[in-house]
mmCIF file of the N, C-alpha and C atoms, coordinates in Angstrom:
data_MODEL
# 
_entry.id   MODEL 
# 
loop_
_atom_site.group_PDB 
_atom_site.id 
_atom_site.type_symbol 
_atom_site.label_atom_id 
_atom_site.label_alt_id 
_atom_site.label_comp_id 
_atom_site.label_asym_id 
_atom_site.label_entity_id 
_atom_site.label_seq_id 
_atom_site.pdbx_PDB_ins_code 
_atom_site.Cartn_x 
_atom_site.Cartn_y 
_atom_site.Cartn_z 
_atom_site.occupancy 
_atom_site.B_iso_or_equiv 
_atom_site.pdbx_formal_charge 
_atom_site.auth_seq_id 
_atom_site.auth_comp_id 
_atom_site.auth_asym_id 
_atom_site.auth_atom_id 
_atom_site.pdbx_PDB_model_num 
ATOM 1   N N  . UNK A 1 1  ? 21.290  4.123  -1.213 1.00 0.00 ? 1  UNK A N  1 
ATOM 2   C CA . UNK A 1 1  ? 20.566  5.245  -0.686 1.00 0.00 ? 1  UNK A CA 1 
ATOM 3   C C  . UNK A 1 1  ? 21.181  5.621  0.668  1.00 0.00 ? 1  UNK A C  1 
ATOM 4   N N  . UNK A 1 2  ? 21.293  6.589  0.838  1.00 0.00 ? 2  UNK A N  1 
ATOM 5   C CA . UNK A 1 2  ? 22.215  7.817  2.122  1.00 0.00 ? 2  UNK A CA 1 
ATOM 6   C C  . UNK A 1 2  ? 20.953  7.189  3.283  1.00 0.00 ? 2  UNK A C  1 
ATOM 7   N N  . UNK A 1 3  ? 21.564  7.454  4.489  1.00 0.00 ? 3  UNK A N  1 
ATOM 8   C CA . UNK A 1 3  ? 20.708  7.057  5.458  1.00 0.00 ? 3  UNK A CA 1 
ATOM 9   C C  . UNK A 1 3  ? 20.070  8.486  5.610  1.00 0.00 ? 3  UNK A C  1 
ATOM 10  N N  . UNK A 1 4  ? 20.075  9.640  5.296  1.00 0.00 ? 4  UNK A N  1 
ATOM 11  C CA . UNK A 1 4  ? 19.127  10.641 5.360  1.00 0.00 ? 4  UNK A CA 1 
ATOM 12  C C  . UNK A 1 4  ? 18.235  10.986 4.125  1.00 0.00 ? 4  UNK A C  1 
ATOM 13  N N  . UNK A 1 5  ? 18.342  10.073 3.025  1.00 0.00 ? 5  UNK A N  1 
ATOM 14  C CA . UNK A 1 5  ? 17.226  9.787  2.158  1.00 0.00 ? 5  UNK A CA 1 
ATOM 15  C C  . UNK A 1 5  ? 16.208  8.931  2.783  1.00 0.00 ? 5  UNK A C  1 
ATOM 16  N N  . UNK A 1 6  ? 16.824  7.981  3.230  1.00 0.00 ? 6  UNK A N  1 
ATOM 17  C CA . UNK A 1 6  ? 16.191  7.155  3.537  1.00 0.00 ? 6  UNK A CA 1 
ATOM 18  C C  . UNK A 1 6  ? 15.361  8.085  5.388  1.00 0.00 ? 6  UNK A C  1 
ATOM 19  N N  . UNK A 1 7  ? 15.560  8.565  5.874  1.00 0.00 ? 7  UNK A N  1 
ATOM 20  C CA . UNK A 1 7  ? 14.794  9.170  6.711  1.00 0.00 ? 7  UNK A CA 1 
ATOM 21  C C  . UNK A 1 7  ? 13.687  10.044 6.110  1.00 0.00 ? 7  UNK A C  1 
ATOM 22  N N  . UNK A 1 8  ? 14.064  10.574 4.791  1.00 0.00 ? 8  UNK A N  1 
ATOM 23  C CA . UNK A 1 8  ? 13.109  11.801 4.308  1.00 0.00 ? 8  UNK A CA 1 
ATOM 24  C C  . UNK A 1 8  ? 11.999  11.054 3.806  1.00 0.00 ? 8  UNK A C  1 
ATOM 25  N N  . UNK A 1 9  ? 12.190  9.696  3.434  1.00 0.00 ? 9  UNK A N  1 
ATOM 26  C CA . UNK A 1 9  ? 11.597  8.936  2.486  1.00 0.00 ? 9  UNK A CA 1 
ATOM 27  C C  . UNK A 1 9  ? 10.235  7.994  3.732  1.00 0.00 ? 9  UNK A C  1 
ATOM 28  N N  . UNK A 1 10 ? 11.189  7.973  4.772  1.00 0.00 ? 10 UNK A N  1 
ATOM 29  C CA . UNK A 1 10 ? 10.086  7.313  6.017  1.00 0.00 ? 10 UNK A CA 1 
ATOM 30  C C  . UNK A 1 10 ? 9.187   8.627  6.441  1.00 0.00 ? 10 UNK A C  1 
ATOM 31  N N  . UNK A 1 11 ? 9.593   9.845  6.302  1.00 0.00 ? 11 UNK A N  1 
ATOM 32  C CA . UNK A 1 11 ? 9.025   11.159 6.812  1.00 0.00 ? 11 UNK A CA 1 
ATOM 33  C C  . UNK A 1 11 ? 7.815   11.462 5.675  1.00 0.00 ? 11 UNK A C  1 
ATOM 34  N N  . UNK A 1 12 ? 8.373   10.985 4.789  1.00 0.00 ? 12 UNK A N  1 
ATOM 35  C CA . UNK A 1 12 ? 7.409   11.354 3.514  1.00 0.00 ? 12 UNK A CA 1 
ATOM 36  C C  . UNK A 1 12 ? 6.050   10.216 3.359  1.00 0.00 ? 12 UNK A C  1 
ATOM 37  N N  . UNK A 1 13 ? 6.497   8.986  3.862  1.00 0.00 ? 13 UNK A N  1 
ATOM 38  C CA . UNK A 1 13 ? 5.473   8.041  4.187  1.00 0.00 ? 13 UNK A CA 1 
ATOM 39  C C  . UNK A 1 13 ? 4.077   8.024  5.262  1.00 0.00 ? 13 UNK A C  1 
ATOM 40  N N  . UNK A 1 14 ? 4.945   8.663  6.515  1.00 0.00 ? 14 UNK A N  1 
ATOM 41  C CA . UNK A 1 14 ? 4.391   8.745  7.396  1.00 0.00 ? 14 UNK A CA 1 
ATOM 42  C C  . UNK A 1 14 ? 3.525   10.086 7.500  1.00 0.00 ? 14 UNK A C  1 
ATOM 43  N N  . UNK A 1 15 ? 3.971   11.454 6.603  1.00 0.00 ? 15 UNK A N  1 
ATOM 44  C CA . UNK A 1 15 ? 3.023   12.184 6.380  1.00 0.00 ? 15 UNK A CA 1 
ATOM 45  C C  . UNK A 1 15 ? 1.872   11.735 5.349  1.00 0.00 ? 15 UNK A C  1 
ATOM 46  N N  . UNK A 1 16 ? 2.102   10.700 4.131  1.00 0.00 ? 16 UNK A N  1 
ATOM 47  C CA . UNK A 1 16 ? 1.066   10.727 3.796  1.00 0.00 ? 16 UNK A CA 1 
ATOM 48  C C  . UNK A 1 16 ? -0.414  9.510  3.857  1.00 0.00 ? 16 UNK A C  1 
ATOM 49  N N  . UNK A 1 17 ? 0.572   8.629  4.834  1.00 0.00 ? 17 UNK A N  1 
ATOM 50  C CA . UNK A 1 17 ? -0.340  7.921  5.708  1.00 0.00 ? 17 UNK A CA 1 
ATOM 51  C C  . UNK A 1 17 ? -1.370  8.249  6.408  1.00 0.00 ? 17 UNK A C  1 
ATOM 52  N N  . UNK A 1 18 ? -1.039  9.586  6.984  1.00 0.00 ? 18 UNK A N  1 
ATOM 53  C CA . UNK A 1 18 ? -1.549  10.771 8.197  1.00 0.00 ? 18 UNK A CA 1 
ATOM 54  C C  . UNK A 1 18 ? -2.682  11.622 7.556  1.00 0.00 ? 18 UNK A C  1 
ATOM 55  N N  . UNK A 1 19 ? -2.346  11.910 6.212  1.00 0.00 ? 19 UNK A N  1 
ATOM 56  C CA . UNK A 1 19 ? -3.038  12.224 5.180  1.00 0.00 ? 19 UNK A CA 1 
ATOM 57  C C  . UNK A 1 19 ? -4.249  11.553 4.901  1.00 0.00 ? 19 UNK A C  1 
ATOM 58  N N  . UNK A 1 20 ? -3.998  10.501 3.904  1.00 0.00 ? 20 UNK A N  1 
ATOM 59  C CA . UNK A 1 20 ? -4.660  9.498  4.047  1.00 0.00 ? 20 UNK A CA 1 
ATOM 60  C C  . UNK A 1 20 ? -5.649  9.240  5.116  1.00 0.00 ? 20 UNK A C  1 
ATOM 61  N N  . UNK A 1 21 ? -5.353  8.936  6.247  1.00 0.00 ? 21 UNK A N  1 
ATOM 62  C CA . UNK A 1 21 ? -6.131  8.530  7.233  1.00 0.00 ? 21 UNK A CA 1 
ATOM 63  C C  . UNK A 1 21 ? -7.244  9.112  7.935  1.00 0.00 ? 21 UNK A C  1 
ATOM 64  N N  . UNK A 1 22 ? -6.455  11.166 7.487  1.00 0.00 ? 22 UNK A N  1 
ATOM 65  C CA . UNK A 1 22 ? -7.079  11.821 7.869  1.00 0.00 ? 22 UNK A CA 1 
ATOM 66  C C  . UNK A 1 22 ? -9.000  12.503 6.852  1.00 0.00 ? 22 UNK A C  1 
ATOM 67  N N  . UNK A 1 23 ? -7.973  11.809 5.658  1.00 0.00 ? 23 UNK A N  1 
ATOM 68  C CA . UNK A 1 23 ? -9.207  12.186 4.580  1.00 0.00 ? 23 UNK A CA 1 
ATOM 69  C C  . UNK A 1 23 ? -10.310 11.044 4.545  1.00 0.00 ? 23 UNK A C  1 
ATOM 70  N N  . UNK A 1 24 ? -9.886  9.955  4.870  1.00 0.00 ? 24 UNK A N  1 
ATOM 71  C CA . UNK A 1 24 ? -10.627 9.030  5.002  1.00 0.00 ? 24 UNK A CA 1 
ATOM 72  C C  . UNK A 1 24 ? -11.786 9.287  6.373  1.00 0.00 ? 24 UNK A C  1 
ATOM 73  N N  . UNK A 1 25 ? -11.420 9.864  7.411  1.00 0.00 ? 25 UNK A N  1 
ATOM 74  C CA . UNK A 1 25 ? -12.236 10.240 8.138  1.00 0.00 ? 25 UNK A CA 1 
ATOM 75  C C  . UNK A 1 25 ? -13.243 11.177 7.897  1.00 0.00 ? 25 UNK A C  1 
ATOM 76  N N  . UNK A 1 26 ? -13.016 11.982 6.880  1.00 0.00 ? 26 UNK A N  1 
ATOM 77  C CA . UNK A 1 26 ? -13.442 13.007 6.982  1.00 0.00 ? 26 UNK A CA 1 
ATOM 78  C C  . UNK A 1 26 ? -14.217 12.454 6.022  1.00 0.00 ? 26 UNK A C  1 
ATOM 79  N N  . UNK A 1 27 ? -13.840 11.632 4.720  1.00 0.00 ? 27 UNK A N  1 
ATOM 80  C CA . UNK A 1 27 ? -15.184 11.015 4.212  1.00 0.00 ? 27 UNK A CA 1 
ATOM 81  C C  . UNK A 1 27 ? -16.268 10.473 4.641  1.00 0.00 ? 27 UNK A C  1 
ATOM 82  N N  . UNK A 1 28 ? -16.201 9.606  5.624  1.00 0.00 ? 28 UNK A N  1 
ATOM 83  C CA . UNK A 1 28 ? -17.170 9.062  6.188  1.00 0.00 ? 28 UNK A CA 1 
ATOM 84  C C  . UNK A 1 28 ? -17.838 9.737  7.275  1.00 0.00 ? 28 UNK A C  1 
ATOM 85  N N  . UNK A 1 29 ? -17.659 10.757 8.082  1.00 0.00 ? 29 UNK A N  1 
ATOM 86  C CA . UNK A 1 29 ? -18.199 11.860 8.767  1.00 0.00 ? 29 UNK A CA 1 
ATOM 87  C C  . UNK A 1 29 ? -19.028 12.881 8.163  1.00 0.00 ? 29 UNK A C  1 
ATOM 88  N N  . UNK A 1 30 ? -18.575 13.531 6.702  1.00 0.00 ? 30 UNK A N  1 
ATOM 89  C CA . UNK A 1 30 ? -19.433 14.299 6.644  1.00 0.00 ? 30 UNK A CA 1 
ATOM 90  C C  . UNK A 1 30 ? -20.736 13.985 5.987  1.00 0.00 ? 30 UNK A C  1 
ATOM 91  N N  . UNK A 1 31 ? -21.703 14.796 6.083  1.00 0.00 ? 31 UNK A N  1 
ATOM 92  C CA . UNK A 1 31 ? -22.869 14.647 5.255  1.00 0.00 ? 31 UNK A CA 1 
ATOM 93  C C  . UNK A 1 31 ? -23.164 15.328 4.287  1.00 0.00 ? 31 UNK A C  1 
ATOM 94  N N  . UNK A 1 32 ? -22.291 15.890 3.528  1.00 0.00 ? 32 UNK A N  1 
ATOM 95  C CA . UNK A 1 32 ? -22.723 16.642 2.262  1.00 0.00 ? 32 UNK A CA 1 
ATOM 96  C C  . UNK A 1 32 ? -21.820 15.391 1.510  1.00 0.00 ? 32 UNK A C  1 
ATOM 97  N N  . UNK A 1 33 ? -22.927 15.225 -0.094 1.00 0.00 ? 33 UNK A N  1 
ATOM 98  C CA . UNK A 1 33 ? -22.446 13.696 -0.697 1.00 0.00 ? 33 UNK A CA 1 
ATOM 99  C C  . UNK A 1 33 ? -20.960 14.119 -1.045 1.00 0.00 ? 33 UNK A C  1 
ATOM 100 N N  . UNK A 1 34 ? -21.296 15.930 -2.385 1.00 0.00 ? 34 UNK A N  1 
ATOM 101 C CA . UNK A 1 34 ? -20.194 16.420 -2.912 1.00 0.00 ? 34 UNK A CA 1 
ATOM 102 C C  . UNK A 1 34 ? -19.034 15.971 -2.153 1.00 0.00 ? 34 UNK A C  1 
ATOM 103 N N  . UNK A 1 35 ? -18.660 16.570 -0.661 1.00 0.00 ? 35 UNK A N  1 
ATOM 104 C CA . UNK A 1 35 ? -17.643 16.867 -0.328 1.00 0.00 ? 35 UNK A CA 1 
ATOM 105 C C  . UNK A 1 35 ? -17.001 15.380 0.433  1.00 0.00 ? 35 UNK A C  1 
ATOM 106 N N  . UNK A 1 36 ? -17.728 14.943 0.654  1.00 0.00 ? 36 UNK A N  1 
ATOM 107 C CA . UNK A 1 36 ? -17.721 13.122 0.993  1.00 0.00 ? 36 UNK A CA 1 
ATOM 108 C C  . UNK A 1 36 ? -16.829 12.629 -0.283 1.00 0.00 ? 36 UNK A C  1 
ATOM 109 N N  . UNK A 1 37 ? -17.638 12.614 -0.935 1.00 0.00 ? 37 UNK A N  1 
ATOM 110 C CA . UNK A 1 37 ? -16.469 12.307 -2.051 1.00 0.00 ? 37 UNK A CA 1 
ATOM 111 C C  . UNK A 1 37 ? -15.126 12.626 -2.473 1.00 0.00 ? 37 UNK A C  1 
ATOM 112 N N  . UNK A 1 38 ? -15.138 13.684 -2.748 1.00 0.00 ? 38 UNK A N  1 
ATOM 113 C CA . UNK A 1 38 ? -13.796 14.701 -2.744 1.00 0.00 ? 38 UNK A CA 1 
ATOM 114 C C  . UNK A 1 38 ? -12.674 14.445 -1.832 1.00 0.00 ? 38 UNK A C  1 
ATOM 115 N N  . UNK A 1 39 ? -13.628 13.956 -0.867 1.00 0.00 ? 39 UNK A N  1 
ATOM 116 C CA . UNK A 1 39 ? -12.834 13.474 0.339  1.00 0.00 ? 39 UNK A CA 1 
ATOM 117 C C  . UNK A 1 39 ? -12.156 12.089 0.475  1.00 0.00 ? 39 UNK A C  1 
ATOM 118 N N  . UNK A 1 40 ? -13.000 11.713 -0.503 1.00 0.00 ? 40 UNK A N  1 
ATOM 119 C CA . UNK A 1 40 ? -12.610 10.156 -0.587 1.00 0.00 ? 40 UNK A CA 1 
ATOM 120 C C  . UNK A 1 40 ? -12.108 10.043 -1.998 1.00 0.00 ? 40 UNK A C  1 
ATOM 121 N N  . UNK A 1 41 ? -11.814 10.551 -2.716 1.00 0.00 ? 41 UNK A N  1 
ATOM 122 C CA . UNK A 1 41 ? -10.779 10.795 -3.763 1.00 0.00 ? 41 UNK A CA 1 
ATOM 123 C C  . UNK A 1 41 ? -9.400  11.246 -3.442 1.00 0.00 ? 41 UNK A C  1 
ATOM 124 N N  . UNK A 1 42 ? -9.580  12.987 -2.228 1.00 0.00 ? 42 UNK A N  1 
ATOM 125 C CA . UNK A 1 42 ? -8.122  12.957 -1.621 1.00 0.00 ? 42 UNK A CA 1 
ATOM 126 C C  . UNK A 1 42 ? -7.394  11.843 -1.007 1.00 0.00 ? 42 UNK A C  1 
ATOM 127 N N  . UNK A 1 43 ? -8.388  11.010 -0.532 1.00 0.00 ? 43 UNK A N  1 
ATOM 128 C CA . UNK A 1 43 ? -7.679  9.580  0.403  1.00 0.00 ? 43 UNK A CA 1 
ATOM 129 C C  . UNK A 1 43 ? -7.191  9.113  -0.304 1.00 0.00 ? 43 UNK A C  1 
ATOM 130 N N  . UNK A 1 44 ? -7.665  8.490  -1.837 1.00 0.00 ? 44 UNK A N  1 
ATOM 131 C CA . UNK A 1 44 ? -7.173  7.616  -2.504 1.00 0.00 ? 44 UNK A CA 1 
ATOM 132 C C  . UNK A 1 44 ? -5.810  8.229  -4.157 1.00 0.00 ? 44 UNK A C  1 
ATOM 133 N N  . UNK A 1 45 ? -5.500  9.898  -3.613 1.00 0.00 ? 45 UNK A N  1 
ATOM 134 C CA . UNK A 1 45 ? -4.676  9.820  -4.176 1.00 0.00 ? 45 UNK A CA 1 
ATOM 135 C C  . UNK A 1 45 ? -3.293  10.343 -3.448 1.00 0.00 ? 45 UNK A C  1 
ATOM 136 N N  . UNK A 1 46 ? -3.870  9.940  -1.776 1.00 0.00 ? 46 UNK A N  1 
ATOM 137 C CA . UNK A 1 46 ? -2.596  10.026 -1.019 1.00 0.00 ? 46 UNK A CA 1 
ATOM 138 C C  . UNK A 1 46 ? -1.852  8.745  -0.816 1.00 0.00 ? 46 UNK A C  1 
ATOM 139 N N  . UNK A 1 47 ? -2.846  7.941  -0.901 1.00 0.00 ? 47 UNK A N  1 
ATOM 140 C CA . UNK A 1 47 ? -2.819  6.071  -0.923 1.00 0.00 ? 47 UNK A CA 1 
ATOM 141 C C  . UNK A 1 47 ? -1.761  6.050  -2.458 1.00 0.00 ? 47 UNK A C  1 
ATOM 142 N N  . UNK A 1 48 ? -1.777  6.653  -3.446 1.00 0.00 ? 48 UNK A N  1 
ATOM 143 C CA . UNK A 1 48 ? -1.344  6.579  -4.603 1.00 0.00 ? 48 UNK A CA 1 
ATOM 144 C C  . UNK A 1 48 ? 0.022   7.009  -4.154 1.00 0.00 ? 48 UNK A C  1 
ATOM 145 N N  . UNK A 1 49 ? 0.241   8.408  -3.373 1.00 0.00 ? 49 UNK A N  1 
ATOM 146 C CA . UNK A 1 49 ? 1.242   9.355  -3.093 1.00 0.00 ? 49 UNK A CA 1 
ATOM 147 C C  . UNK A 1 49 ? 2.215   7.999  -2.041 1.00 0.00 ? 49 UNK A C  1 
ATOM 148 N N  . UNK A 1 50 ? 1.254   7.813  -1.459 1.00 0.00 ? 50 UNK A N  1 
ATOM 149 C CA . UNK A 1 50 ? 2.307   6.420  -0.467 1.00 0.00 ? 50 UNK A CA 1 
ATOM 150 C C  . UNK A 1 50 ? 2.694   5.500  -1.118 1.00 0.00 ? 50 UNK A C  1 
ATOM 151 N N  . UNK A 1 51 ? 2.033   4.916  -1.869 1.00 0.00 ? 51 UNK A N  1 
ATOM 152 C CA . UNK A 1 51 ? 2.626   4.060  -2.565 1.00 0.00 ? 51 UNK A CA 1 
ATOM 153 C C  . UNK A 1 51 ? 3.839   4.224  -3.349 1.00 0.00 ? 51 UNK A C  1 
ATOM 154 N N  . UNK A 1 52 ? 3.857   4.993  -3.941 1.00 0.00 ? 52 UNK A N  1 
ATOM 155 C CA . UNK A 1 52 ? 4.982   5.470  -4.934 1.00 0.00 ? 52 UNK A CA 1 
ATOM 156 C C  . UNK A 1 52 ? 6.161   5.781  -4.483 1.00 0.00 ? 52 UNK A C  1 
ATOM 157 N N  . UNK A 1 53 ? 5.821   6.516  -2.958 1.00 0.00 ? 53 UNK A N  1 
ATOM 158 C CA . UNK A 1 53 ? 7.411   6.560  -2.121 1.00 0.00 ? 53 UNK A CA 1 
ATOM 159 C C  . UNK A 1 53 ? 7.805   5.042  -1.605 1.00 0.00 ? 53 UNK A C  1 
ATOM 160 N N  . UNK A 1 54 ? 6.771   4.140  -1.404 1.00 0.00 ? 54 UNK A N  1 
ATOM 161 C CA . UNK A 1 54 ? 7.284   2.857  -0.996 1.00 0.00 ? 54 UNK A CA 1 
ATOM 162 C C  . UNK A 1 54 ? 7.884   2.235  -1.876 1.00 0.00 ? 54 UNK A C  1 
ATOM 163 N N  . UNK A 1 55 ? 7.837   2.516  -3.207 1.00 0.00 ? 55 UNK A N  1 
ATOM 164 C CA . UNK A 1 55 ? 8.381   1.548  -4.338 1.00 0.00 ? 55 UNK A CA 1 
ATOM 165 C C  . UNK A 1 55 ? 9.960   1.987  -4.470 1.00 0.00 ? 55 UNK A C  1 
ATOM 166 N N  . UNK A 1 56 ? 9.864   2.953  -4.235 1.00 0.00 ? 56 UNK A N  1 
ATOM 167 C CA . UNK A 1 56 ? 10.975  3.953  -3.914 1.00 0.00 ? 56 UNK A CA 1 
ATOM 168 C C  . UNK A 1 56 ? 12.086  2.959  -3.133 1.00 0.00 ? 56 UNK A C  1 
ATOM 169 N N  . UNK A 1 57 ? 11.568  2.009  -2.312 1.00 0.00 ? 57 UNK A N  1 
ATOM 170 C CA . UNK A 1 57 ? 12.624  1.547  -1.417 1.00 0.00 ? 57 UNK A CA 1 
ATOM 171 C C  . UNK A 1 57 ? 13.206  0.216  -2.003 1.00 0.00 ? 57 UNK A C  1 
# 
């Protein structure tokens, strides 16, 4: 792997960490159940999205 794959591939991690982290907040903050959830489904299929670039390495 090119050392600028390998940068796109840390760029691609670190956005969806950011992701992740960010939906996870937002699950546990809001108070409507619906969107709590939704929210905590986006978390866990950015957690999926990270993972898959990590296997990558």
């Amino acid at each position: 792997m090119t050392n600028k794959e390998l940068l796109y591939i840390e760029d691609a991690l670190m956005h969806e960490n950011f992701m992740k982290s960010c939906a996870t907040k937002a699950a546990t903050q809001l108070t409507d159940v619906n969107l709590s959830t939704y929210m905590g489904e986006l978390a866990q299929k950015h957690n999926e999205i990270f993972n898959k670039f990590l296997n990558l390495l």
